[in-house]
KOLTITOR-777203 format. One record per residue (C-alpha): x negated, y negated, z negated; residue in one letter. Coordinates in steps of 0.25 Angstrom, whole numbers, padded with zeros to 4 digits, always signed. Layout:
XYZA ...
//
This chain:
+0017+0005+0002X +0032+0008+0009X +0040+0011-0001X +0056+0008-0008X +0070+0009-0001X +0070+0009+0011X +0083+0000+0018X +0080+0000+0032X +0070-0005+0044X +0067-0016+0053X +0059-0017+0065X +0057-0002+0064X +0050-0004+0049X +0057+0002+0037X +0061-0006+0026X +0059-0003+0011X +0064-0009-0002X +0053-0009-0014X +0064-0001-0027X +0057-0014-0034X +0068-0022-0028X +0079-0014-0034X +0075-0020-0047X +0071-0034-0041X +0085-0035-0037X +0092-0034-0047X +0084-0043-0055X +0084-0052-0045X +0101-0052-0044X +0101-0056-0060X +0092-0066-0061X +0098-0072-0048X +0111-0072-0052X +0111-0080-0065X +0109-0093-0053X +0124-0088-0050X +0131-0087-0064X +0138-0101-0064X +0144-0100-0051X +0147-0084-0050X +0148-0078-0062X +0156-0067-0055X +0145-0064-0046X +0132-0070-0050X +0126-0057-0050X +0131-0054-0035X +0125-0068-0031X +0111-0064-0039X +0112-0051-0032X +0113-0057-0017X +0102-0069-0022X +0093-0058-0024X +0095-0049-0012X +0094-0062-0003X +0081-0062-0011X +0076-0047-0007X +0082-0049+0008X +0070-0061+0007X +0060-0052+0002X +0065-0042+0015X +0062-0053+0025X +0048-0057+0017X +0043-0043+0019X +0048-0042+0033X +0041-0054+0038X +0029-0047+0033X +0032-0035+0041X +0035-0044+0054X +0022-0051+0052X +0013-0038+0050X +0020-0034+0063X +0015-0046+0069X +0002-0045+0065X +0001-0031+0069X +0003-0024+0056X +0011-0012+0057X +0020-0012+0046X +0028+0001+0043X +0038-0005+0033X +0044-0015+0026X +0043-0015+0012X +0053-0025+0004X +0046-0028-0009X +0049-0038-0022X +0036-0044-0020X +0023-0039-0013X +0022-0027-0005X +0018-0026+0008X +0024-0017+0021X +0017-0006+0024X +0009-0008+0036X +0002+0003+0044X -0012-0006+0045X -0016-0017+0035X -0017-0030+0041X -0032-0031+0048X -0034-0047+0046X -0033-0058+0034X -0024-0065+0044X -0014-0055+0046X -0014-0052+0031X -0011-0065+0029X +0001-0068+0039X +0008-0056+0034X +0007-0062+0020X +0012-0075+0023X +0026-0070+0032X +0031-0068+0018X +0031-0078+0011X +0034-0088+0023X +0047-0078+0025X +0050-0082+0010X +0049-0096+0013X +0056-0096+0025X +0067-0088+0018X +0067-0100+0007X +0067-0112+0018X +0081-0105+0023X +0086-0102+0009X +0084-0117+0006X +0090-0121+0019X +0103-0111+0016X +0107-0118+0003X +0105-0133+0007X +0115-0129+0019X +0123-0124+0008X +0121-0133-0002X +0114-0145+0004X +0104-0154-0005X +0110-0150-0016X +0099-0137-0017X +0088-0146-0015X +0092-0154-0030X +0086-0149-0042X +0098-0156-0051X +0105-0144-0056X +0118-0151-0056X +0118-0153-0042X +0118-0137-0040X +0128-0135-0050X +0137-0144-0043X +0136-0136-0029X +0148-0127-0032X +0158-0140-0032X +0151-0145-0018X +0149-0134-0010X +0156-0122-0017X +0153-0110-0027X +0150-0100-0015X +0141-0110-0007X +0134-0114-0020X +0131-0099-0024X +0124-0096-0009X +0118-0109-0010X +0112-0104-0023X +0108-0092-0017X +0101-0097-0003X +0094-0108-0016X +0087-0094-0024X +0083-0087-0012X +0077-0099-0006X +0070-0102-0020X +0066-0087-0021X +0060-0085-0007X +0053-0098-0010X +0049-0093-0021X +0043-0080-0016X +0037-0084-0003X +0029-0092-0012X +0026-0083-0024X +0021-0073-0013X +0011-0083-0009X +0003-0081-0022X -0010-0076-0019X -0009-0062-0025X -0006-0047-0021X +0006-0043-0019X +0010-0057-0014X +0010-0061+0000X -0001-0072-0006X -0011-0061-0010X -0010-0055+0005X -0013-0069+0008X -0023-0071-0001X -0030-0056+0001X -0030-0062+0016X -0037-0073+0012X -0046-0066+0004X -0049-0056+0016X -0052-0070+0025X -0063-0074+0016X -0070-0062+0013X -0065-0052+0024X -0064-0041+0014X -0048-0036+0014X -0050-0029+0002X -0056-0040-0005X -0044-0048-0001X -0032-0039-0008X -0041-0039-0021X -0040-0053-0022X -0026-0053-0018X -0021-0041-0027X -0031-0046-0038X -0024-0061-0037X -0010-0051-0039X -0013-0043-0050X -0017-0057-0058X -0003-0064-0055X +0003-0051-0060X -0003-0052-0073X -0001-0068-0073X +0014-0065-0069X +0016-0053-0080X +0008-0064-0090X +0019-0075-0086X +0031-0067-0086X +0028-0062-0102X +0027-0077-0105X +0039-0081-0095X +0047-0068-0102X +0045-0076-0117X +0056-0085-0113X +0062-0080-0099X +0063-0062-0101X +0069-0060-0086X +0059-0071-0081X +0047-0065-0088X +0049-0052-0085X +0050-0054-0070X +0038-0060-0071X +0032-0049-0077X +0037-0040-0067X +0031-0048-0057X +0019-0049-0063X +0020-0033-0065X +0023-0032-0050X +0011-0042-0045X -0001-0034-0054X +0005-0018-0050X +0005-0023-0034X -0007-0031-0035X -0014-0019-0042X -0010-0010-0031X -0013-0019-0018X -0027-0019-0027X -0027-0004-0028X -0024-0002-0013X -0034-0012-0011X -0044-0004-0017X -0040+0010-0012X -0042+0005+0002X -0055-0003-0001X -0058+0012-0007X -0054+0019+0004X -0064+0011+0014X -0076+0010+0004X -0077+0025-0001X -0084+0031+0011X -0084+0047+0014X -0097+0049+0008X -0093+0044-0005X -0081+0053-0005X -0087+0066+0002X -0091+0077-0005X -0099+0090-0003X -0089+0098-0005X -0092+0109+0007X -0101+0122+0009X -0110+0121+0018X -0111+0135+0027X -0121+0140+0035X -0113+0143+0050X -0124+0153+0054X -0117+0163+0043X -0108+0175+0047X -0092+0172+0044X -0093+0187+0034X -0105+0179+0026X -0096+0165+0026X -0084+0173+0020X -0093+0181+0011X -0100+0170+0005X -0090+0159+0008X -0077+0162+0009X -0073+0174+0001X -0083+0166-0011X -0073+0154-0011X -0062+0153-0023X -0047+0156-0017X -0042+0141-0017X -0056+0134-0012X -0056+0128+0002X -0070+0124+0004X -0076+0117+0015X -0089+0122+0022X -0095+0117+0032X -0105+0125+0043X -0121+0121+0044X -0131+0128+0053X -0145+0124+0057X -0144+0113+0048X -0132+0106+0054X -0117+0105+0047X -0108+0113+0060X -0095+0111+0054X -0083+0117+0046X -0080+0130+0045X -0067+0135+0046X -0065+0144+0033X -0051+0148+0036X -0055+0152+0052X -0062+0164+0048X -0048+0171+0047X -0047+0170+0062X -0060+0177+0062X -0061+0192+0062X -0069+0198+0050X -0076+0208+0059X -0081+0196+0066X -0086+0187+0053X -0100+0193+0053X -0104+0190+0067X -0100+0175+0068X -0106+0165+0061X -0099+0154+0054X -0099+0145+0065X -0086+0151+0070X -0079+0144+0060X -0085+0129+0059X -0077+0118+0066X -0090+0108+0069X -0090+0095+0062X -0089+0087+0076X -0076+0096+0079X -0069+0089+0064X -0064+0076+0058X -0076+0071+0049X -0082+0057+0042X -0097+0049+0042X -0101+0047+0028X -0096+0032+0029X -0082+0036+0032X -0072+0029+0024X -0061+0036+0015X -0050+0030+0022X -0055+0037+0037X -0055+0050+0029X -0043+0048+0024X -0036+0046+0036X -0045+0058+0043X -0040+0067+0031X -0025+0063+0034X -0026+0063+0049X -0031+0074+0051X -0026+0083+0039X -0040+0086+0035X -0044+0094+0021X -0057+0087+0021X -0067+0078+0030X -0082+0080+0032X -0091+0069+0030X -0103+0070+0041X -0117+0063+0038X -0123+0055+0049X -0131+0068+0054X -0118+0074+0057X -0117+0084+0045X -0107+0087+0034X -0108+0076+0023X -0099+0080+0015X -0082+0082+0015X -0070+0073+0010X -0056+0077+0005X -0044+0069-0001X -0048+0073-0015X -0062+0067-0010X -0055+0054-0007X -0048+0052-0019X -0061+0055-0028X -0067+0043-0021X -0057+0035-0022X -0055+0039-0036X -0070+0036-0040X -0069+0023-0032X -0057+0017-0037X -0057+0024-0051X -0045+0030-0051X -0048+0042-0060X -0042+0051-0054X -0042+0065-0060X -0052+0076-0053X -0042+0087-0053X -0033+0076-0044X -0043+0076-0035X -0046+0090-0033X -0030+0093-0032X -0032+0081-0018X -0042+0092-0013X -0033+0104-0015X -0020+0097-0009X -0029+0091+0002X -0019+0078+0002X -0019+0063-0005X -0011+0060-0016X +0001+0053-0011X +0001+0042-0020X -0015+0039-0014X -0010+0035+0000X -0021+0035+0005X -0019+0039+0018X -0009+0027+0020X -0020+0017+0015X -0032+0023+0024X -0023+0023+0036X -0022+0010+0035X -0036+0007+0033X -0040+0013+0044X -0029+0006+0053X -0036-0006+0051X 
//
């Protein structure tokens, strides 16, 4: 989801800086600049600094190759997201093929190494063979050939070469939110043709290296704290975003499964449309408590007509109520947005939104009214279904406002389900 600082655009999409990276920074910018101490004690936080924004600006043009690839395979993305690690750019459809799930994937980490092969090829035309030596004399000796200044960018071109090595193959591990888990949910949605069954292998696959990771860094912490507890905050990192691709997955899984007979209910009156509008708002209306908002729906001669318009009889002059019937008031069921009992929650989702409806009828195969479907309806099934466990009086408060919760976002997540 687009979130963070937003820094500015290209190609028309806005990009947005994840607040995580105001902390990664300045680790970063420590850790790095202890590579510096010998030869600029003055400034060797200054040289961790740029090491580690040269780091970030790798991460940038990771995650717009990303974006250039979705384009290309015709996913429209609406923004650039610049993450630690993970994340994804919001897209305003969800790639339709293994394939194209899978070349988005791989742009990143072949931008990382490609990033690396350049870093590599800067410090030997700085430095020459001498970068390619493991003797740790022979870099210690650099200053006297080629200088202090030279040595120090040679230095730097060396880290950021070793660390996009390092991450475009790290992103390659087969687990959510690495680009290796996109890879392997590809994979996995090759072989079985189920999508979903492809992001639970992957997300699962993530949430086990988080716990692993979080495992290793307490033992690496014994004898290295820094080193442990990035670890550890990696590890943290990989189970919270595994866990929620996991949850996302199961929403939308959910959200197609749960069909509208499940979540309907029967919560309309049923009318006789013969009757005179004095006996509707004698029996009906003025019997009704001051905040209800009920639905009723017309029948006559054993047939479901419609809805009736409460609030119309107001344009109606009372002196008139006794001689017309109810039909005056019924919009027909043929004349309204309604669903088949096999509906998905997504497409009632997306009718409720679009069309800024209160509620939706459920029609049965004959054509009559099976039963209606609201937000708070929605969320109960999806409560029941998932386990949520949320609170009843939450649910009845959904029906009252006739909104989601924002925090759901559902409406984001079954538009794009039904853009596929």
């Amino acid at each position: 989801m687009r979130g963070g600082i937003r820094v500015g655009s290209i190609s028309g999409l806005p990009i947005y800086i994840d607040y995580s990276w105001l902390l990664v920074l300045g680790f970063l910018a420590v850790w790095l600049s202890a590579a510096y101490t010998k030869l600029s004690p003055s400034f060797y936080l200054g040289y961790g600094a740029i090491t580690a924004f040269l780091f970030f600006l790798s991460i940038t043009f990771n995650k717009i190759a990303h974006a250039v690839t979705a384009k290309l395979c015709g996913v429209e993305v609406n923004a650039i997201n610049i993450q630690f690690m993970g994340g994804s750019n919001p897209v305003e459809k969800e790639s339709d093929s293994p394939f194209t799930v899978f070349s988005i994937a791989i742009s990143g980490p072949l931008a990382s190494l490609i990033l690396s092969a350049i870093g590599f090829t800067a410090a030997w035309m700085l430095a020459g063979d001498a970068i390619f030596t493991s003797n740790p004399k022979t870099i210690e000796t650099l200053p006297e050939s080629i200088g202090e200044l030279r040595t120090i960018w040679t230095m730097i071109t060396l880290n950021i070469a070793r660390i996009n090595l390092i991450f475009g193959v790290f992103s390659l591990i087969p687990a959510l939110p690495f680009e290796g888990g996109h890879i392997l949910k590809a994979a996995v949605w090759k072989l079985t043709g189920d999508r979903f069954a492809g992001i639970r292998w992957a997300a699962r696959s993530g949430q086990f290296c988080g716990i692993m990771t979080m495992i290793l860094g307490g033992l690496v912490a014994l004898g290295s704290p820094i080193g442990g507890l990035f670890l550890i905050f990696i590890g943290w990192f990989l189970l919270g975003s595994a866990g929620g691709y996991l949850y996302l997955n199961n929403l939308q899984q959910a959200l197609l499964d749960i069909n509208a007979e499940t979540a309907m209910t029967r919560d309309f009156r049923l009318v006789d449309g013969e009757i005179s509008l004095r006996d509707f708002a004698d029996k009906f209306l003025l019997m009704e408590e001051k905040d209800a908002n009920p639905i009723y729906i017309a029948s006559s001669n054993g047939r479901d007509r419609g809805i009736i318009s409460a609030g119309a009889i107001r344009n109606i002059d009372s002196s008139e109520w006794q001689s017309q019937t109810l039909q005056s008031l019924v919009k027909p069921l043929d004349a309204i947005d309604t669903v088949d009992l096999k509906a998905p929650l997504s497409l009632v989702v997306k009718l409720l939104e679009e069309k800024q409806l209160r509620y939706v009828i459920v029609r049965s195969p004959v054509g009559s009214v099976a039963g209606v479907i609201d937000r708070g309806d929605i969320i109960k099934a999806l409560d029941s279904k998932l386990l949520w466990r949320i609170p009843s009086e939450y649910i009845k408060q959904i029906k009252l406002d006739g909104k989601f919760p924002p925090n759901f976002r559902l409406v984001e997540i079954c538009e794009q389900l039904n853009r596929k």
